[in-house]
C-alpha positions in Angstrom: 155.4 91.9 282.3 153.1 93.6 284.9 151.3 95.2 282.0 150.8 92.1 280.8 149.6 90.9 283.6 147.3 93.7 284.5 145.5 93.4 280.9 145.3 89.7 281.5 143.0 90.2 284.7 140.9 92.8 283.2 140.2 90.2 280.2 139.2 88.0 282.5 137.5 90.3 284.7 135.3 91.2 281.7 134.9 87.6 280.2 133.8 86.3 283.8 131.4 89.5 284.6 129.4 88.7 281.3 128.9 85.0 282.2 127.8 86.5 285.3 125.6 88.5 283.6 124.1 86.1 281.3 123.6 83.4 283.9 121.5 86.0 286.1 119.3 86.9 282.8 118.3 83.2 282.6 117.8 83.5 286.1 120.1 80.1 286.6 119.6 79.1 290.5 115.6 79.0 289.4 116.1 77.2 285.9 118.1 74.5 287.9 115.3 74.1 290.7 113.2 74.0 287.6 115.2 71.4 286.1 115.3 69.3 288.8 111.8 69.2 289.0 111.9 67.8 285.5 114.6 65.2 286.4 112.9 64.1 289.5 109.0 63.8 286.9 111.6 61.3 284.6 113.0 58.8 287.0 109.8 58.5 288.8 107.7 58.1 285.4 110.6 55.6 283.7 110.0 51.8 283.5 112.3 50.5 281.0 114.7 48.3 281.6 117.8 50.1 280.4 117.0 53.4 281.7 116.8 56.6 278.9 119.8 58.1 279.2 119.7 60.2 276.5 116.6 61.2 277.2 117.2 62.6 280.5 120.3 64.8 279.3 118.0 66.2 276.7 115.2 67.0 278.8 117.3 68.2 281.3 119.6 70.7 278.9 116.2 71.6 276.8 114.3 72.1 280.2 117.1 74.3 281.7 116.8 76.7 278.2 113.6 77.1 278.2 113.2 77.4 281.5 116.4 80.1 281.2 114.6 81.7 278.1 111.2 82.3 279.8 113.1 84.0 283.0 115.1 86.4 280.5 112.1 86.9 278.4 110.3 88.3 281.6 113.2 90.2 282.7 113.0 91.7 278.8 109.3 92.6 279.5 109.8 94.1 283.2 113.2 96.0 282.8 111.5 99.4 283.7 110.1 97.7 286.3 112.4 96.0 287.7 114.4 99.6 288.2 111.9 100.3 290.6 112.3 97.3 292.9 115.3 96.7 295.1 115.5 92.9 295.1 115.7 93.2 291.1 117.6 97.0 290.6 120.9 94.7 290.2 120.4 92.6 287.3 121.8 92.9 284.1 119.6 94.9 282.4 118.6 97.7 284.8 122.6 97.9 285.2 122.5 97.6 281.2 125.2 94.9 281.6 123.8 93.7 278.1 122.2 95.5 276.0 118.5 94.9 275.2 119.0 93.7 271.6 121.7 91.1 273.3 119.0 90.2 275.4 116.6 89.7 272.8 119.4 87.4 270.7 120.0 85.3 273.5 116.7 84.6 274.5 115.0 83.6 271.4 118.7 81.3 270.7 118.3 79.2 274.1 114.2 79.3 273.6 115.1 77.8 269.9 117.9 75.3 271.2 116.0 74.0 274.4 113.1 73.5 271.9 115.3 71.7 269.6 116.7 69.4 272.4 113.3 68.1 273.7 112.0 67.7 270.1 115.1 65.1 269.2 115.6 63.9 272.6 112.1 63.0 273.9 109.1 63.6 272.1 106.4 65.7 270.5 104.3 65.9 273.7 107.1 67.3 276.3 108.1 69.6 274.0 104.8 71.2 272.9 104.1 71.3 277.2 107.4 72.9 277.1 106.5 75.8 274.8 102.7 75.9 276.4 104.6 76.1 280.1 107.2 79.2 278.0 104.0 81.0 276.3 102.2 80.7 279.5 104.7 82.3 281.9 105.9 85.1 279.3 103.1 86.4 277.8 100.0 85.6 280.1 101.8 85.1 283.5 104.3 88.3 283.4 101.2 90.9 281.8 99.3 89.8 284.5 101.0 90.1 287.6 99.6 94.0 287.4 96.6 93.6 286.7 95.9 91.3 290.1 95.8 87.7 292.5 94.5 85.9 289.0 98.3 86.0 287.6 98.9 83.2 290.9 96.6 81.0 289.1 97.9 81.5 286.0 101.6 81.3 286.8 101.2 78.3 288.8 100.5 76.3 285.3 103.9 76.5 284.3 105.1 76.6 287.4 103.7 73.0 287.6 104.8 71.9 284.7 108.5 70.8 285.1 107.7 66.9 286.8 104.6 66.9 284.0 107.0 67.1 281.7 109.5 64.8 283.2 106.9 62.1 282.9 105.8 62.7 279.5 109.8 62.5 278.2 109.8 58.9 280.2 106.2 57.7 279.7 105.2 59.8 276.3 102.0 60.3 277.9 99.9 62.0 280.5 98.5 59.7 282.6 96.7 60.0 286.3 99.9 59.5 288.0 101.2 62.2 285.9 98.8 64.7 287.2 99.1 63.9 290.6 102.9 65.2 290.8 101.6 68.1 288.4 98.6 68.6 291.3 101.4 68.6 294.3 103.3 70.9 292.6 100.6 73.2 291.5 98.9 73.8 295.1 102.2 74.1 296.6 102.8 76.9 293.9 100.5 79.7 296.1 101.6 79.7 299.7 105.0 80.1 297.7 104.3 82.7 295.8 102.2 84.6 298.4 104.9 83.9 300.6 107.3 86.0 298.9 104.7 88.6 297.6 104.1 89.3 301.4 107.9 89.5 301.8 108.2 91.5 298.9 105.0 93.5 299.2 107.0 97.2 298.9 108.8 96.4 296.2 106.0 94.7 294.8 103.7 97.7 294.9 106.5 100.1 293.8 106.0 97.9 290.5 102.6 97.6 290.4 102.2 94.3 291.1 99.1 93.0 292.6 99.7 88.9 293.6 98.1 88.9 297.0 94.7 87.4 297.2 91.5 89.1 299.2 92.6 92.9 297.8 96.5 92.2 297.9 96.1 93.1 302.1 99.0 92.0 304.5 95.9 90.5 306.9 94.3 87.6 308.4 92.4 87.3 305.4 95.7 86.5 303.4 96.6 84.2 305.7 94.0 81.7 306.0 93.9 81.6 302.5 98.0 80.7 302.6 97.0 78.3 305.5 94.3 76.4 303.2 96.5 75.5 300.2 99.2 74.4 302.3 96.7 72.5 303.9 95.7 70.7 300.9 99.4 69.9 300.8 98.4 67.0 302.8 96.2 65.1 301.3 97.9 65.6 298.3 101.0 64.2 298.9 99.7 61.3 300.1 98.1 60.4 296.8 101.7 58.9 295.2 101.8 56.0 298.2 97.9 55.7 297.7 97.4 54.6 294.0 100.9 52.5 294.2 103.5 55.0 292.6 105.8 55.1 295.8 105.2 53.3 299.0 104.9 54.3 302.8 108.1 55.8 303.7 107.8 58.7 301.4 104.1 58.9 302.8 105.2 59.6 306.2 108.2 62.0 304.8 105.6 63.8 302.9 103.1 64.2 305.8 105.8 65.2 308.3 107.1 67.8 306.1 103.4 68.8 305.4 102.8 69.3 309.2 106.1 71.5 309.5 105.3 73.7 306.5 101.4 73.5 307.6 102.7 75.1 311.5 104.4 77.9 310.2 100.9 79.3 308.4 99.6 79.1 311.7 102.3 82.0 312.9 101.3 84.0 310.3 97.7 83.7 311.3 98.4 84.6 315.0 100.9 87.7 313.9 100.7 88.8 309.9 105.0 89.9 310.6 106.9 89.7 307.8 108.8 87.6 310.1 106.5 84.6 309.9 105.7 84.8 305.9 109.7 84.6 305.1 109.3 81.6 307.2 106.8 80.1 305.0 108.7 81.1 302.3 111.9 79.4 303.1 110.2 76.2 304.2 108.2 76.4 300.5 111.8 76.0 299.2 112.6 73.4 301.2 109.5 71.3 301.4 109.4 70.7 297.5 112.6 69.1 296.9 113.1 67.6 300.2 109.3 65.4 299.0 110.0 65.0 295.8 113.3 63.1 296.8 111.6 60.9 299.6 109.1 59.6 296.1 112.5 59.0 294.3 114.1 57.1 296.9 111.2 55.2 298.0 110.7 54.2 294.2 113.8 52.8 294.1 114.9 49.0 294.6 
């Protein structure tokens, strides 16, 4: 009976180690922020008056895969990389966990079904801004995060894309309102990712990877230029209550949380610590959601 048992829990040992292993290949905690994104672009774009159901469970599965197929596509392309950095030694394919054909037979299945699932469950649109946002991150975004600061721009395209796509799948089109969640989202994308490039700067260089701006320096430089896109924060999330898409509460939620995120450049201005950047990028994770929620809530009735 004990051997029983015993074979029982290694079973299941094994069985729950490769879920593990597949969900940190898709890279799932990002592909849900991703996805939420996306869910949060579809109720604020959607006017009908029975609301899409079906549209949002496809966008959001479809979004999730694709989203999950362009992180394990990356981790495909750095896996010799990724050996060298300590915040990535541990996934799956450093640890060979799967094996790299696996890899590349799970990847192009989820890219093929999340496809698939915005194509039948919203519309042409979304899902060719799906595959732009996946082409975009894989194979322009990931080559060029060695070769310098320019990869920031480029990355921040599909990093912007999940609310654009959202409001496509409700609205079928891309309209001015459209690109003013794409805009918040976009700007927001560089103190982010310079946040974490300064927190990661070690590993980063062990890699090769070159993301900071003004000659990739840990400096004041760096951090005025952090301190000016957050900046623009401002102005920007103002722009939903100003042409009529959400009204004043989630103006003042935005500005207040703008202010907060905007304060903490300031202590990387004054002391360029590791310290303050992790900060920044902490409150980068929580100023996103925490404004995109204030537009929902204000929208509603």
């Amino acid at each position: 009976m004990r051997t029983v048992e015993t074979a029982d829990h290694v079973i299941i040992g094994f069985v729950l180690g490769r879920i593990r292993a597949y969900s940190d290949l898709l890279k799932f905690r990002l592909s849900a922020l991703v996805t939420f994104s996306a869910i949060f672009g579809y109720i604020l774009g959607y006017t009908g008056v029975n609301f899409g159901w079906s549209g949002l469970l496809g966008l959001s599965l479809g979004g999730f895969l694709i989203s999950g197929a362009s992180g394990a596509a990356n981790e495909i392309m750095e896996r010799d990389l990724d050996k060298l950095m300590k915040r990535t030694q541990n996934r799956p394919l450093p640890l060979q966990l799967i094996s790299l054909k696996e890899a590349y037979w799970f990847t192009t299945i989820i890219a093929i079904i999340g496809i698939s699932l915005l194509w039948f469950f919203t519309n042409p649109l979304t899902t060719w801004l799906g595959i732009l946002s996946m082409v975009l991150y894989v194979f322009a975004y990931t080559p060029l995060k060695r070769v310098g600061p320019i990869a920031v721009f480029v990355g921040a395209i599909p990093g912007a894309m999940p609310p654009l796509l959202g409001w496509t799948a409700a609205t079928g089109a891309i309209s001015y309102e459209a690109m003013i969640i794409f805009g918040i989202q976009f700007i927001w994308q560089f103190p982010h990712f310079w946040a974490i490039a300064w927190v990661s700067d070690e590993d980063y260089k062990r890699a090769g990877f070159k993301l900071l701006p003004n000659g990739g320096e840990q400096d004041l430089n760096t951090a005025i230029q952090i301190m000016i896109y957050t900046l623009f924060l401002l102005p920007l999330g103002l722009l939903p209550m100003y042409f009529g898409l959400t009204g004043l509460n989630s103006g003042i939620v935005a500005t207040v949380c703008g202010v907060l995120f905007l304060a903490q450049t300031f202590s990387l201005m004054r002391d360029c610590s590791r310290k303050s950047a992790l900060k920044i990028m902490f409150g980068s994770f929580l100023y996103l959601p925490i404004v995109q929620i204030a537009y929902l809530l204000d929208k509603m009735p």
